[in-house]
Structure formats: structure tokens, C-alpha cells
C-alpha positions as CSV (number, residue, x, y, z in Angstrom):
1,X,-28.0,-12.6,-2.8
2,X,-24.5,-14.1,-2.0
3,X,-25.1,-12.5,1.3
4,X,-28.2,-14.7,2.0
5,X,-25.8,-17.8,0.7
6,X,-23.3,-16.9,3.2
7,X,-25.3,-16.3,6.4
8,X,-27.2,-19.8,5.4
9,X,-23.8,-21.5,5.2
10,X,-22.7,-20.1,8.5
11,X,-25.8,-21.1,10.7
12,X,-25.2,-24.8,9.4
13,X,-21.3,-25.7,9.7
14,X,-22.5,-28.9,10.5
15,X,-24.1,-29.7,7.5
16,X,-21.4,-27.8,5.6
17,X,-18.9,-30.0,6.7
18,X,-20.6,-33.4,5.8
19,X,-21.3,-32.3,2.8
20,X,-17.5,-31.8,2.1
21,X,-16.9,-34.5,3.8
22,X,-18.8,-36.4,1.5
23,X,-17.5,-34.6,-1.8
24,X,-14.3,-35.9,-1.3
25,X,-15.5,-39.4,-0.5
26,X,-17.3,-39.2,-4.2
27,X,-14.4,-38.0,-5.8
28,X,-12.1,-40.5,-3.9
29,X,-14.2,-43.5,-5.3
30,X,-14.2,-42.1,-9.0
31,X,-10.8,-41.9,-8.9
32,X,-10.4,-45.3,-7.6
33,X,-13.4,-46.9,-10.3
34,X,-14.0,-44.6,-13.2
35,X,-10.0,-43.4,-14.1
36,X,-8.1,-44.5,-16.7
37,X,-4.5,-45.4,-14.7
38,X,-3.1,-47.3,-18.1
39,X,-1.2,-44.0,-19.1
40,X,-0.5,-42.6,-15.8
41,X,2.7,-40.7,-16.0
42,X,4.6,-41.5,-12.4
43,X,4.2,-43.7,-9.9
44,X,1.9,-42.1,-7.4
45,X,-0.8,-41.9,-9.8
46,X,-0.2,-45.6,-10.7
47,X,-0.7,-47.0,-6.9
48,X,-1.9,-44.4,-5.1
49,X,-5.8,-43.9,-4.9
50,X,-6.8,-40.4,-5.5
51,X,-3.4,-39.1,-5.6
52,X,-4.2,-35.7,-7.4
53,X,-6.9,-34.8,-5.2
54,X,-4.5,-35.7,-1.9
55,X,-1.5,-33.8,-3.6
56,X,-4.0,-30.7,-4.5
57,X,-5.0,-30.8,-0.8
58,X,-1.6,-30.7,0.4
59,X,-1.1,-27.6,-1.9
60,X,-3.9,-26.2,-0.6
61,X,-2.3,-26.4,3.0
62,X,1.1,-25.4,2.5
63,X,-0.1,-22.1,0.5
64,X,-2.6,-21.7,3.5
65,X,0.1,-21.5,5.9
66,X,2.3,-19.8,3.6
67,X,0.4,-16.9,3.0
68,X,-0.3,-16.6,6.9
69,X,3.5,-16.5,8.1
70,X,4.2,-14.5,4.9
71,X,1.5,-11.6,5.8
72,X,2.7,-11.5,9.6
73,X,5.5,-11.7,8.5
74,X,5.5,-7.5,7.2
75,X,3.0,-7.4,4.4
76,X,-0.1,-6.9,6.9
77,X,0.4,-3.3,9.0
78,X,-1.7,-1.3,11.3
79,X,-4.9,0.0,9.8
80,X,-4.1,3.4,10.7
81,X,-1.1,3.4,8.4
82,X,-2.1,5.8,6.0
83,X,-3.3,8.4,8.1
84,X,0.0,9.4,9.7
């Protein structure tokens, strides 16, 4: 079943994309209109707009690339390693 979900997903990046696209426009706007910023804790979440979302994002990134440099880096080998 989550094979079916999959293949579906991959013949429409298109749609995939706008409709992430369009996520983060929602949750941009309800963080601008529907949160509470009279308790906010720092700055950023004071004047920014949608700070957490653009700070978990960012996170995101970094441990993308992270991960990347850190498994070419020695932790990813040949797949014949265990057979020698």
C-alpha cells in the first residue's frame, strides 16, 4: 500500500511540490494571524513572521547537509565490504 503512495507521489512532483508550496504558505499566515506573540520568549518570535517554521527549516538544511558530508566523509563504504 505505501508502495502505491509512493509511485503516485513520484509521477506528480509537480503537484507535490505546490502542494508544499502551499503548506507552508497556510502555516506562514497562521503564524502571522492566529498566534498568540504577547508571551513570546525572544525577540525573533516577537518580530519575525513565522520564525519557528523558518528556524525549523534551517535545521532541516544544516542536518541535511550534515549527514551528507559526515557519511562521505567514512561512515558509508563499498557494498562489498563484508565479503572480504
Amino acid at each position: 500500500m505505501i508502495i502505491n503512495i509512493i509511485d503516485y507521489l513520484k509521477e506528480r512532483p509537480v503537484a507535490v511540490k505546490f502542494s508544499c508550496y502551499i503548506s507552508v504558505a497556510i502555516m506562514l499566515v497562521w503564524s502571522i494571524a492566529g498566534v498568540d506573540k504577547h508571551h513570546a520568549h525572544t525577540w525573533a518570535e516577537m518580530y519575525i513572521p513565522g520564525f519557528w517554521s523558518l528556524f525549523g527549516l534551517a535545521a532541516c538544511i544544516v542536518l541535511i547537509f550534515f549527514a551528507r558530508w559526515f557519511g562521505k566523509s567514512g561512515i558509508m563504504t563499498r557494498e562489498d565490504y563484508y565479503d572480504n
